[in-house]
C-alpha positions as protocol buffer text, in pm:
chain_id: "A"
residue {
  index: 1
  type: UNK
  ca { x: 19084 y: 12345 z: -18397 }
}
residue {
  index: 2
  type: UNK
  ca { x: 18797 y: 12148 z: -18270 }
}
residue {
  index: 3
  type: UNK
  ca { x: 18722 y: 11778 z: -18421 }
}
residue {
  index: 4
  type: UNK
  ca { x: 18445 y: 11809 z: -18631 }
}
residue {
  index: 5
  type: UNK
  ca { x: 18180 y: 11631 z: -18478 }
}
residue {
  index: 6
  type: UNK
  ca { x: 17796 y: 11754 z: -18527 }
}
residue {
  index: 7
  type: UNK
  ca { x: 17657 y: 11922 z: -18281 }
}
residue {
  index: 8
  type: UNK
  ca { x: 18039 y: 12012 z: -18115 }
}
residue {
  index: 9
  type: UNK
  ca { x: 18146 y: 12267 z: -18336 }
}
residue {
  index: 10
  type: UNK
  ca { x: 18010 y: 12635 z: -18411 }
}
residue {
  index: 11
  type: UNK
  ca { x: 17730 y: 12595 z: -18196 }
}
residue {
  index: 12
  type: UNK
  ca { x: 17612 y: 12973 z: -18270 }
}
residue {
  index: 13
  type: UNK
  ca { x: 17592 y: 12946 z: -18639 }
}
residue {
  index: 14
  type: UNK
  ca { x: 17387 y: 12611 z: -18592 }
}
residue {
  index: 15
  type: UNK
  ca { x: 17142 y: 12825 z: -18411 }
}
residue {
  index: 16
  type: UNK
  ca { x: 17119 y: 13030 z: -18709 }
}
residue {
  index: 17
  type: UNK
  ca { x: 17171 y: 12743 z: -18982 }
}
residue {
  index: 18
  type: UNK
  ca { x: 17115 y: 12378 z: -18850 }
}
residue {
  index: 19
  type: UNK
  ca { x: 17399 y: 12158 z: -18747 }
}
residue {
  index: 20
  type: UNK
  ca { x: 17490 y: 11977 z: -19058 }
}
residue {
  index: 21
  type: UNK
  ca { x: 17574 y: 12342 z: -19203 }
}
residue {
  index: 22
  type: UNK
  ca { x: 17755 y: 12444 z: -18914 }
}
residue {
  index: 23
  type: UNK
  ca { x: 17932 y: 12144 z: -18935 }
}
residue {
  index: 24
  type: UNK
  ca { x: 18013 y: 12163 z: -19333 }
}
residue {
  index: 25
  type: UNK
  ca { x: 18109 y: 12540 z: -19297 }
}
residue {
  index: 26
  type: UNK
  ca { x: 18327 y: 12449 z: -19009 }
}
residue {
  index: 27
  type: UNK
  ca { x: 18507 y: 12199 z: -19209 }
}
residue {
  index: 28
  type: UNK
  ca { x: 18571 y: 12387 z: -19484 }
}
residue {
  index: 29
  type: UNK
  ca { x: 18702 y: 12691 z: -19264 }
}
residue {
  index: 30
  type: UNK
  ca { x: 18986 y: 12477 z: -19167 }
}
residue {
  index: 31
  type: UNK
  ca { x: 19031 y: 12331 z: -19505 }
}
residue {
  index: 32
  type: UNK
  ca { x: 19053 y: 12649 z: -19684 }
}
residue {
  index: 33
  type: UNK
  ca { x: 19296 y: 12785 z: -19412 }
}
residue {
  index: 34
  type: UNK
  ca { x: 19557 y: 12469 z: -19421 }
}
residue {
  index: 35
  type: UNK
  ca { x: 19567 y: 12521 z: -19760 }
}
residue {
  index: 36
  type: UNK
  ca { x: 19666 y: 12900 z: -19703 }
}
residue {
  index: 37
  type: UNK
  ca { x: 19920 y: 12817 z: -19449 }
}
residue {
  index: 38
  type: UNK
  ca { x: 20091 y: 12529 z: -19638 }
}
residue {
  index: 39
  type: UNK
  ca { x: 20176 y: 12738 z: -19931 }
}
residue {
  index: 40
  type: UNK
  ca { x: 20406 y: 12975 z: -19675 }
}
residue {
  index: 41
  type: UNK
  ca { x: 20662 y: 12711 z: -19604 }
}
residue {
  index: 42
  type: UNK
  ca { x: 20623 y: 12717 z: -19221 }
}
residue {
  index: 43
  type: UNK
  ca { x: 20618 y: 12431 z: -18965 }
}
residue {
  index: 44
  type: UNK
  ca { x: 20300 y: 12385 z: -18880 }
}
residue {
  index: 45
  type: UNK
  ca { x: 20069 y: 12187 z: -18641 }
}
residue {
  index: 46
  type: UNK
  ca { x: 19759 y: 12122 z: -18575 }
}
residue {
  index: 47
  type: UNK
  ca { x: 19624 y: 12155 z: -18205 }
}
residue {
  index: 48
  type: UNK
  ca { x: 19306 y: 11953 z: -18163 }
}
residue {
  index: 49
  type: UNK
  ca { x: 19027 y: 11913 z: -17921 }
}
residue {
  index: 50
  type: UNK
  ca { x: 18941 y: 11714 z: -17737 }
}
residue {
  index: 51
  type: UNK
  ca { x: 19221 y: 11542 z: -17687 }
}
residue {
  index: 52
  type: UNK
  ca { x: 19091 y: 11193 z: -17695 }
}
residue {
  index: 53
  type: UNK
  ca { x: 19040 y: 11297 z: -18127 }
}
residue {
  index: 54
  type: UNK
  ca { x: 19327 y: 11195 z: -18248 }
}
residue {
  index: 55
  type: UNK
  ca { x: 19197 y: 10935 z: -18450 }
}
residue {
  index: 56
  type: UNK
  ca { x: 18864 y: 11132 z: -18582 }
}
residue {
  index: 57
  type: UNK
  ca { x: 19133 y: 11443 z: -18720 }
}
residue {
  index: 58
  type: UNK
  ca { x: 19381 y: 11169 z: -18871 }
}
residue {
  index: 59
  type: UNK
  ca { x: 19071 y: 11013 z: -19066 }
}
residue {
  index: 60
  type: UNK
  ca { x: 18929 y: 11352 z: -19176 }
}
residue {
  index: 61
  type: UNK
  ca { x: 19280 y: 11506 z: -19275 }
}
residue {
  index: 62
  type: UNK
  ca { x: 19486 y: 11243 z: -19345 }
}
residue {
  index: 63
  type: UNK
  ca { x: 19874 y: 11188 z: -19185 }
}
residue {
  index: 64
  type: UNK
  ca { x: 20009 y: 11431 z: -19366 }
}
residue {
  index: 65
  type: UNK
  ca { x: 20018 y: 11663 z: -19067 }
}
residue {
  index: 66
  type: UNK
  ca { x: 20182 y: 11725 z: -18749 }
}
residue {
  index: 67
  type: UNK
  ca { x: 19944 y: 11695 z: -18449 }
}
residue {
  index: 68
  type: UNK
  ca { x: 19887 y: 11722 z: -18110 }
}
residue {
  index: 69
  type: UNK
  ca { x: 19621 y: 11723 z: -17841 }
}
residue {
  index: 70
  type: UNK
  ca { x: 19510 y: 12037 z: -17664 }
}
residue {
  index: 71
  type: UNK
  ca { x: 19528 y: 12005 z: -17274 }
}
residue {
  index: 72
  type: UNK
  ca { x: 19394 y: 12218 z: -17000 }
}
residue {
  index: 73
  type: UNK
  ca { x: 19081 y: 12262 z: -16781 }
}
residue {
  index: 74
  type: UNK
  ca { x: 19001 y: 12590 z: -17037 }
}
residue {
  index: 75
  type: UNK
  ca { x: 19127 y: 12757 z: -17343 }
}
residue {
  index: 76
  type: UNK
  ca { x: 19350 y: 12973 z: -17150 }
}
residue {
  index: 77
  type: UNK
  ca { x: 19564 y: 12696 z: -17024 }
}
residue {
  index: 78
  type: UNK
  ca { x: 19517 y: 12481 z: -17320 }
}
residue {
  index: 79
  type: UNK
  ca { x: 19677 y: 12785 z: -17560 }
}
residue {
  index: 80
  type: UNK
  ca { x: 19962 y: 12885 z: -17263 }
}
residue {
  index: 81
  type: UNK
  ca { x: 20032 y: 12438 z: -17300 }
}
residue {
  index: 82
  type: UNK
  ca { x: 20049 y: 12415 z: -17692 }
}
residue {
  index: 83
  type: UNK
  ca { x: 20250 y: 12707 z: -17663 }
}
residue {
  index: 84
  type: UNK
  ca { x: 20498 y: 12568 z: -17423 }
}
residue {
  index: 85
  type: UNK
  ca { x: 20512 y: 12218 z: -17612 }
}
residue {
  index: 86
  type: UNK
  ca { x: 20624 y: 12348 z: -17899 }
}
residue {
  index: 87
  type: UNK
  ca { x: 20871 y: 12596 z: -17811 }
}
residue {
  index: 88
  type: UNK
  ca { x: 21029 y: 12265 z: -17613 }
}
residue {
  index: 89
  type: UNK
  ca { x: 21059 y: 12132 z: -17919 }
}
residue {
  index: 90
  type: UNK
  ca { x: 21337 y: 12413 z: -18017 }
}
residue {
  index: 91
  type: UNK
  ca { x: 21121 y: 12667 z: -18227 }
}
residue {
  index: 92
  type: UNK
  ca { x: 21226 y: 12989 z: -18182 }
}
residue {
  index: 93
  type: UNK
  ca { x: 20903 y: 13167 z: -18289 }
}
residue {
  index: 94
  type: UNK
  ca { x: 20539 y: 13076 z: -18263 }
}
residue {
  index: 95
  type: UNK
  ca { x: 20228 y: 13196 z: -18396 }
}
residue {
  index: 96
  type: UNK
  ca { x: 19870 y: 13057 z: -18309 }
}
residue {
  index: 97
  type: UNK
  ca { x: 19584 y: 13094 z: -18493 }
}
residue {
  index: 98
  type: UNK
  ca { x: 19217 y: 13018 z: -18470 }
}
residue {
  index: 99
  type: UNK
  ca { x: 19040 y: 12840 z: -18698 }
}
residue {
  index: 100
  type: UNK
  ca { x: 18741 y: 13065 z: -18742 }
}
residue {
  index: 101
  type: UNK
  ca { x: 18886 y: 13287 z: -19010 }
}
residue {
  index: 102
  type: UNK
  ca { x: 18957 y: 13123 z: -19310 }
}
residue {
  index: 103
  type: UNK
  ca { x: 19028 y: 13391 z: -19539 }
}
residue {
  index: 104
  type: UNK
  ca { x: 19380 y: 13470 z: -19384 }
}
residue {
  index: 105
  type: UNK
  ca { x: 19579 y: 13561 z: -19675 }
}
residue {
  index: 106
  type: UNK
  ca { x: 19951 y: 13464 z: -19706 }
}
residue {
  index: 107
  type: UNK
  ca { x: 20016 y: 13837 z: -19690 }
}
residue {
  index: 108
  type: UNK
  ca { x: 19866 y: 13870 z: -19353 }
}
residue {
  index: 109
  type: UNK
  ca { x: 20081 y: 13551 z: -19197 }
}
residue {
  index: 110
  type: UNK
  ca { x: 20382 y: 13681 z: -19326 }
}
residue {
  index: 111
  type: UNK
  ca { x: 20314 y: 14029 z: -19167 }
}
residue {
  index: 112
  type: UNK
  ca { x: 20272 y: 13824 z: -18878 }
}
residue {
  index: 113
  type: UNK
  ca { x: 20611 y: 13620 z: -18806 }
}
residue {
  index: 114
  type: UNK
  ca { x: 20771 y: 13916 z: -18904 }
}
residue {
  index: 115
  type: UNK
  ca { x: 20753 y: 14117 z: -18568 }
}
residue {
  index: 116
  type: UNK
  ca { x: 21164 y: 14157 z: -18534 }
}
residue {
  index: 117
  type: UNK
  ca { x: 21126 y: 14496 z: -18351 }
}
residue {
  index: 118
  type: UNK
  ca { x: 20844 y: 14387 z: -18114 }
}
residue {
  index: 119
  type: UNK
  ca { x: 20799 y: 14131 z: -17831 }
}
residue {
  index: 120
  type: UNK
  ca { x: 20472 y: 13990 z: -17962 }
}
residue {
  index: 121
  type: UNK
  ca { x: 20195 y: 13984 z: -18222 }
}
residue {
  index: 122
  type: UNK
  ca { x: 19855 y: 13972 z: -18187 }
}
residue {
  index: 123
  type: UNK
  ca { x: 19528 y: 14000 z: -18453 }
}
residue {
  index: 124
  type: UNK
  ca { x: 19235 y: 14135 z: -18275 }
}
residue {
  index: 125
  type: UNK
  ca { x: 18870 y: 14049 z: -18391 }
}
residue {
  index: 126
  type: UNK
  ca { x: 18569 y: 14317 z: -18438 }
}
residue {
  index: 127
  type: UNK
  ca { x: 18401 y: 14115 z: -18128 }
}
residue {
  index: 128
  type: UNK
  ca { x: 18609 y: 14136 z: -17845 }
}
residue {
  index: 129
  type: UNK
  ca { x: 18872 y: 13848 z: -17902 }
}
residue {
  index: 130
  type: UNK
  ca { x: 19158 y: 13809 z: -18132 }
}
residue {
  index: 131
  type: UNK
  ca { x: 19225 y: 13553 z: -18414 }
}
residue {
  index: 132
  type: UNK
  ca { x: 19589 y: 13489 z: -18385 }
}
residue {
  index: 133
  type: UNK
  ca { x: 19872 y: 13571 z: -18123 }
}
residue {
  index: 134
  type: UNK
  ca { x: 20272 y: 13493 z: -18150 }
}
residue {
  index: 135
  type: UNK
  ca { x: 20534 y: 13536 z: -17939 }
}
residue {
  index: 136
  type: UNK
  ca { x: 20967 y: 13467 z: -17985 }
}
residue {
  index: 137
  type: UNK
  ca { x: 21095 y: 13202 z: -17780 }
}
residue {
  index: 138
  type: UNK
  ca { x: 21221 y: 13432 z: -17481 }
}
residue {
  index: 139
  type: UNK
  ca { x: 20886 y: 13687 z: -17533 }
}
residue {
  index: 140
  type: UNK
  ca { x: 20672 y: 13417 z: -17410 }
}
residue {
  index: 141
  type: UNK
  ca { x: 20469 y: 13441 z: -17109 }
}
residue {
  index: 142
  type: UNK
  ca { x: 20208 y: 13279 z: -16953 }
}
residue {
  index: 143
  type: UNK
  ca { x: 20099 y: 13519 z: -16738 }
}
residue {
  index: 144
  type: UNK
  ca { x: 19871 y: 13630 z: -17063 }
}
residue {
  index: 145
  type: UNK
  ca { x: 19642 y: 13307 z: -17063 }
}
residue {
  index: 146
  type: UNK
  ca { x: 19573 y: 13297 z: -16705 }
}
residue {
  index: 147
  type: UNK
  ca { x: 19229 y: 13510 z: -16539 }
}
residue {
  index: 148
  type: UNK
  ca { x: 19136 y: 13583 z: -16917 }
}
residue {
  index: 149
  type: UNK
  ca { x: 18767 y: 13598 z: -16949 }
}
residue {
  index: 150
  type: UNK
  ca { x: 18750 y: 13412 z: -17215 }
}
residue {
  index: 151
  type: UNK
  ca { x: 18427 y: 13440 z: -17488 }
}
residue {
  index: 152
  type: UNK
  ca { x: 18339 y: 13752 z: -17359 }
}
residue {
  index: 153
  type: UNK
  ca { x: 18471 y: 14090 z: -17536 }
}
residue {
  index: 154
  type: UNK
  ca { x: 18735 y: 14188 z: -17282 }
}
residue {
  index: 155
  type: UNK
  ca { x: 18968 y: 13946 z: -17409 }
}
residue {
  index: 156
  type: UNK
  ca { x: 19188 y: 14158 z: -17661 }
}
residue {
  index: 157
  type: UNK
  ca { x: 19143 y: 14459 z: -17412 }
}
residue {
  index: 158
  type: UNK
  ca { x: 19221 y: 14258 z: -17102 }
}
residue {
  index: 159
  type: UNK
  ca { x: 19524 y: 14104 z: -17331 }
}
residue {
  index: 160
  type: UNK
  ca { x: 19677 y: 14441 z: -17397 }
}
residue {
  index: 161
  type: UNK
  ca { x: 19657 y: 14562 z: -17063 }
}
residue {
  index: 162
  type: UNK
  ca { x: 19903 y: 14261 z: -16971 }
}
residue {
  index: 163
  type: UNK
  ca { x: 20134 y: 14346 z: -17227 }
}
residue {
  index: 164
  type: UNK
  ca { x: 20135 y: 14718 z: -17163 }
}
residue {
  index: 165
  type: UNK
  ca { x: 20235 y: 14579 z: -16759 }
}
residue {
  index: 166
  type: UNK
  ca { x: 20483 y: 14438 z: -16891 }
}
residue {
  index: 167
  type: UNK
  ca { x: 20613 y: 14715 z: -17131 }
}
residue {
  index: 168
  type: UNK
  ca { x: 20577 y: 14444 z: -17385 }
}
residue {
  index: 169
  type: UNK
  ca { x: 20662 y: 14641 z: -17782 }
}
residue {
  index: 170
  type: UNK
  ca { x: 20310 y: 14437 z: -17972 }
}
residue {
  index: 171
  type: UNK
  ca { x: 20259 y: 14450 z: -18341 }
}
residue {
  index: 172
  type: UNK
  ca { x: 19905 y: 14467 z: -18408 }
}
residue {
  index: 173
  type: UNK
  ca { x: 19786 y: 14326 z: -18700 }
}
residue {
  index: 174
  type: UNK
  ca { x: 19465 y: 14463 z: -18924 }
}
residue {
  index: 175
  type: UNK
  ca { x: 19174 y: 14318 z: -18760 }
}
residue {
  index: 176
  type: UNK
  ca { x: 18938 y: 14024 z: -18874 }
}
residue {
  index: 177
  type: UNK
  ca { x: 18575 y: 13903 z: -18736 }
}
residue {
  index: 178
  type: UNK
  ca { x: 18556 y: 13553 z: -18669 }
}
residue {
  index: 179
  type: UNK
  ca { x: 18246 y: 13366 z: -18822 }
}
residue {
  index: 180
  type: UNK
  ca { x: 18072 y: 13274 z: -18549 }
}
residue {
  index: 181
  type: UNK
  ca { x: 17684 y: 13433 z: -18694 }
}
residue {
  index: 182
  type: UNK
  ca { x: 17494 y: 13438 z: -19019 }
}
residue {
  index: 183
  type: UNK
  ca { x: 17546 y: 13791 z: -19008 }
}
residue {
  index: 184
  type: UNK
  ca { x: 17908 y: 13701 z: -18980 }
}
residue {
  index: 185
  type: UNK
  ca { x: 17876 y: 13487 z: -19264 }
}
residue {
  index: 186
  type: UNK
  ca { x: 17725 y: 13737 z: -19504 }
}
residue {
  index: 187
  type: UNK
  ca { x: 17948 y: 13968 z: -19418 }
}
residue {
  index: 188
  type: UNK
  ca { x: 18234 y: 13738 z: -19481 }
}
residue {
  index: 189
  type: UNK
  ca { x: 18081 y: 13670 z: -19806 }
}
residue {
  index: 190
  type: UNK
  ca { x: 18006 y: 14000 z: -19910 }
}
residue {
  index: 191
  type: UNK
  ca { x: 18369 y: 14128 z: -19823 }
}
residue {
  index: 192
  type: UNK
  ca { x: 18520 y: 13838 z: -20040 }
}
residue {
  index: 193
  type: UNK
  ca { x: 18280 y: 13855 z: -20367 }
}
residue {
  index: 194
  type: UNK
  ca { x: 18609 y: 13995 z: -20552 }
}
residue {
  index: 195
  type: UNK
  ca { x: 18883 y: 13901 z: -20343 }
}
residue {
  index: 196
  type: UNK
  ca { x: 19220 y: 13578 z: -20418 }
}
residue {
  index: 197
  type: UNK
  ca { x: 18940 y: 13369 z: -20182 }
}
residue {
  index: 198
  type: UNK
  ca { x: 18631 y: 13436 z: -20417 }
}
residue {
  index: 199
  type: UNK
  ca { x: 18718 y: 13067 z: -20554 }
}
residue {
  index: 200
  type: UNK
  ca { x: 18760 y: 12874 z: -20217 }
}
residue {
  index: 201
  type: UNK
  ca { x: 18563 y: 12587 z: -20061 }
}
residue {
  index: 202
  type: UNK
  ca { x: 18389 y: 12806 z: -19810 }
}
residue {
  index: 203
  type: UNK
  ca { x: 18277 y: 13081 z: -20048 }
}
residue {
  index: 204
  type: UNK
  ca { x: 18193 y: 12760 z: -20341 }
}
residue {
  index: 205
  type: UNK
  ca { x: 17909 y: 12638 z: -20041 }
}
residue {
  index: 206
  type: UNK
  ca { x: 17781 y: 12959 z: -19990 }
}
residue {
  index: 207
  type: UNK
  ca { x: 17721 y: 13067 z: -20317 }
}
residue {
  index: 208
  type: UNK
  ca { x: 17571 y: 12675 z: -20403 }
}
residue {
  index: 209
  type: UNK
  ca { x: 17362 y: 12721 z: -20075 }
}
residue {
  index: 210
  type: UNK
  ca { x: 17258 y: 13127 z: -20055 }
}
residue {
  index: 211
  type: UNK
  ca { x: 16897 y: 13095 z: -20047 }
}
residue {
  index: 212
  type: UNK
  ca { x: 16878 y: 12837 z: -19753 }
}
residue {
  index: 213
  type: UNK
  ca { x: 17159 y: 13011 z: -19583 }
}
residue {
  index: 214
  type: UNK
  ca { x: 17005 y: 13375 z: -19600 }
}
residue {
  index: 215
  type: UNK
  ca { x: 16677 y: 13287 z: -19682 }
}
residue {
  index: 216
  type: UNK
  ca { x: 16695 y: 13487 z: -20034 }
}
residue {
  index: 217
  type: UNK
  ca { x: 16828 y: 13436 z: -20404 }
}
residue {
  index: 218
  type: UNK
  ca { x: 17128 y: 13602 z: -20455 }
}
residue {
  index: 219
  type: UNK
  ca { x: 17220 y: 13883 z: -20691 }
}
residue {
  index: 220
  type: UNK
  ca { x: 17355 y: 13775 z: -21030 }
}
């Protein structure tokens, strides 16, 4: 995740929004998606940037968490270090996920660290990328972060191609778009009108702010 500082943070919805929105939805995103993970039992961290935020992340979640600074020149080598750090620290299986989809059920995260009978896992997004991606302790290679073009929509394409190389066995999970749009955002709401995240922080704002956010009332 990225420290939630206006202006710094989902710079393509702000385009579409205004910063203080981007900022609010932003927050919430990884709010709602903590919670989610928390209630699965599983170590978990929280990889921040930039890394000088340590204090700004403490003060907005509190020190309940386990943290720890991203570090690399881009997010290539900043995934392929948190990665590395962590398996160092004796955990045989690791899954990363992005912070742009907050909706990931339980369900979904379980399907994920369950991928016995392949090599890795990996989540792929409607727009090019992927939202999550896991490997087992002797699985992991960095050959996959490095010469990525990253933000473009190669990325999950490109990423496959390195694991078929490799005659790596991948479980692909069902795909998710990241919210990086309005149209991303009404989509996101639409799909989860009568879903277990119709009550969540992020859906709560949009329904309290539909008409400034899409510029029309919403249905009853």
């Amino acid at each position: 995740m990225k420290s939630p500082e206006k202006g710094m943070v989902k710079s393509r919805l702000a385009k579409d929004t205004d910063e203080d929105t981007a900022l609010s939805l932003y927050e919430l995103f990884v709010l709602d998606l903590l919670e989610t993970l928390k209630t699965g039992g599983y170590a978990l961290k929280i990889s921040f940037f930039p890394p000088d935020a340590s204090d700004t992340v403490s003060a907005w979640l509190g020190e309940g968490y386990s943290v720890m600074p991203q570090q690399g020149k881009d997010l290539g080598e900043r995934m392929k270090n948190a990665f590395q750090k962590t398996f160092s620290e004796g955990f045989g299986r690791v899954l990363l996920i992005g912070s742009d989809v907050p909706d990931l059920t339980s369900t979904l995260i379980d399907e994920a660290y369950t991928f016995d009978h392949h090599d890795t896992v990996l989540g792929p997004s409607p727009d090019g990328g992927y939202y999550l991606i896991g490997f087992k302790h002797d699985t992991f290679t960095p050959e996959i972060f490095e010469g990525m073009q990253w933000g473009t929509d190669q990325v999950f394409r490109e990423t496959m191609a390195v694991f078929r190389r490799k005659n790596y066995r991948v479980h692909v999970l069902h795909p998710k778009r990241d919210i990086d749009r309005i149209e991303d955002l009404r989509d996101f709401f639409e799909q989860n009108q009568n879903t277990g995240f119709t009550d969540s922080r992020t859906m709560r704002f949009i329904r309290n702010n539909f008409e400034a956010l899409f510029g029309e009332k919403k249905n009853s």
